[in-house]
N, C-alpha and C positions, 0 to 999 in steps of 0.2 A: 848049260844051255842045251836048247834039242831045238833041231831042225822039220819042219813039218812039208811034205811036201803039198802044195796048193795045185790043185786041180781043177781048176774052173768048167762051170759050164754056163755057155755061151749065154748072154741076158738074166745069169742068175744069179747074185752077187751076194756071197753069205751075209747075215745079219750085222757083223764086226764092221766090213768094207761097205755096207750101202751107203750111210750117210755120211761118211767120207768128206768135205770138199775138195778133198787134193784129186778124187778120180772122178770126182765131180764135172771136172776140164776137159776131160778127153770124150771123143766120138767113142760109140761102144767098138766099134770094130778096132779102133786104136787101144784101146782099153783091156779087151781080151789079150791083144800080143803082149803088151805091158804084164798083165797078169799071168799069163802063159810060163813068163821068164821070172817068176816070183815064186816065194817059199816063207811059210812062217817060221818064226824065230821066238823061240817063248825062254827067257830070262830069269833067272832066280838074283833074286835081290845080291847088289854088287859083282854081276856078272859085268865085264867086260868085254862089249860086241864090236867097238871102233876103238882101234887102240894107237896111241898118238904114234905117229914116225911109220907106223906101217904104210902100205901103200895093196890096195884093191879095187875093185871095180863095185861093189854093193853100195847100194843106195838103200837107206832103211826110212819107215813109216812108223810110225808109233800108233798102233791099235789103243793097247790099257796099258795102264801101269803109270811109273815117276822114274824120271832117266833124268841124270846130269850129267853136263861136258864139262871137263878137267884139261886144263892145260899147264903143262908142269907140274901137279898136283895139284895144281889152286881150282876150284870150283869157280867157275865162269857163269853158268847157268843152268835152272832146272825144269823140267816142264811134263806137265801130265794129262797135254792137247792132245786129242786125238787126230790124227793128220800131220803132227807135227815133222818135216823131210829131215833125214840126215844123212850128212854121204854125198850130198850131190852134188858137188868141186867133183868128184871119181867120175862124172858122166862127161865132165869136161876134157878132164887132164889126166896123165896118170901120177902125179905129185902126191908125195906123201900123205900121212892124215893129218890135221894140224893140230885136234887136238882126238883126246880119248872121249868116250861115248858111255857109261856105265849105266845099268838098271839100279835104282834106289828100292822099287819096288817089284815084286811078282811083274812083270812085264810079255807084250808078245806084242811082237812088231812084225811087217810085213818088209820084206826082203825081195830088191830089185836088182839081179844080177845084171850090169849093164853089158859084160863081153856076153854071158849068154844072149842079152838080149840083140845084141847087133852079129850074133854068128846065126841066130833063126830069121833075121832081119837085116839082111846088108844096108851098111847108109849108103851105098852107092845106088842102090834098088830102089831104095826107099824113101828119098828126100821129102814127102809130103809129112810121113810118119812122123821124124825125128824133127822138121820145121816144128808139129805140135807140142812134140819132147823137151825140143830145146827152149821154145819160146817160152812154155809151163815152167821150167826150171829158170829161166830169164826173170821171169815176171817175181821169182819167189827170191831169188838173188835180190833182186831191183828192192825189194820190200827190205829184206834184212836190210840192205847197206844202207838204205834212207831209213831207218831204227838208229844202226850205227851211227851216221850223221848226226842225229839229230843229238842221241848223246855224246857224242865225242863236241858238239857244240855247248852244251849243257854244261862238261866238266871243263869245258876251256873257260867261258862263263863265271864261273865258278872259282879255278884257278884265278882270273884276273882279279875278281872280288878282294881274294886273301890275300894277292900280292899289294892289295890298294890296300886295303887294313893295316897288313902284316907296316906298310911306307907309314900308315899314320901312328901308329902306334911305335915305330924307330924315333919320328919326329919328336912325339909327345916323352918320351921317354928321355931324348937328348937335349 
């Protein structure tokens, strides 16, 4: 893995981060700070940048590449969205990681250190700032867990199906 440090300059957003919709959200002046307290992170295939049980403050953004989360070793999910957030339960809490974060492929993600960002930026100073921080990360919370939802009612669904089967076929059989 290699660390890049990102330098922005103000209103000029490199070609990788324009079309974005995750920095799509924020006013630009809230965006530069955001940006300020970031760094690229470029990946070689099966690198290891979230690793389960640790505990940090980074929040990670998928520029390019194929990254998948592993919990317990088992493959949970994969994805090769550009914008896609990880990391970001660390801006809430300081609680461990829950699961690991691997690059599949050549990868380069964009990296939001959160303590930096709240030592160039006190929440106490700054409550309009992190209202738009927190609420962006709210709204993306709110999404995932209505996904979750939806399939955790899916496999429930699902389960009843084959407990109702699994009864007709006891019957039929006895």
């Amino acid at each position: 893995m290699k660390e890049y440090a990102y330098i922005p300059k103000e209103g000029n957003l490199p070609p990788v981060l324009k079309d974005l919709p995750i920095l799509k959200n924020f006013e630009e002046k809230h965006l530069n700070i955001i940006l300020y307290s970031s760094y690229f992170l470029e990946c070689d295939p099966e690198d290891c940048f979230i690793e389960e049980g640790t505990t940090d403050s980074r929040m990670y953004v998928l520029l390019t590449g194929t990254i998948r989360v592993e919990k317990n070793g088992e493959v949970l999910t994969r994805t090769d969205v550009p914008g896609e957030l990880f990391g970001e339960i660390a801006a809430f809490n300081a609680e461990s990681r829950s699961a690991s974060v691997i690059a599949e492929t050549h990868s380069l993600l964009l990296v939001v250190d959160q303590k930096f960002l709240q030592e160039i930026k006190p929440v106490r100073d700054n409550g309009s700032f992190y209202a738009a921080v927190y609420g962006f990360l709210a709204k993306i919370m709110a999404s995932r867990l209505k996904a979750t939802s939806g399939e955790l009612a899916r496999v429930e669904k699902e389960l009843e199906e084959t407990k109702a089967a699994l009864a007709e076929y006891q019957e039929g059989v006895a």
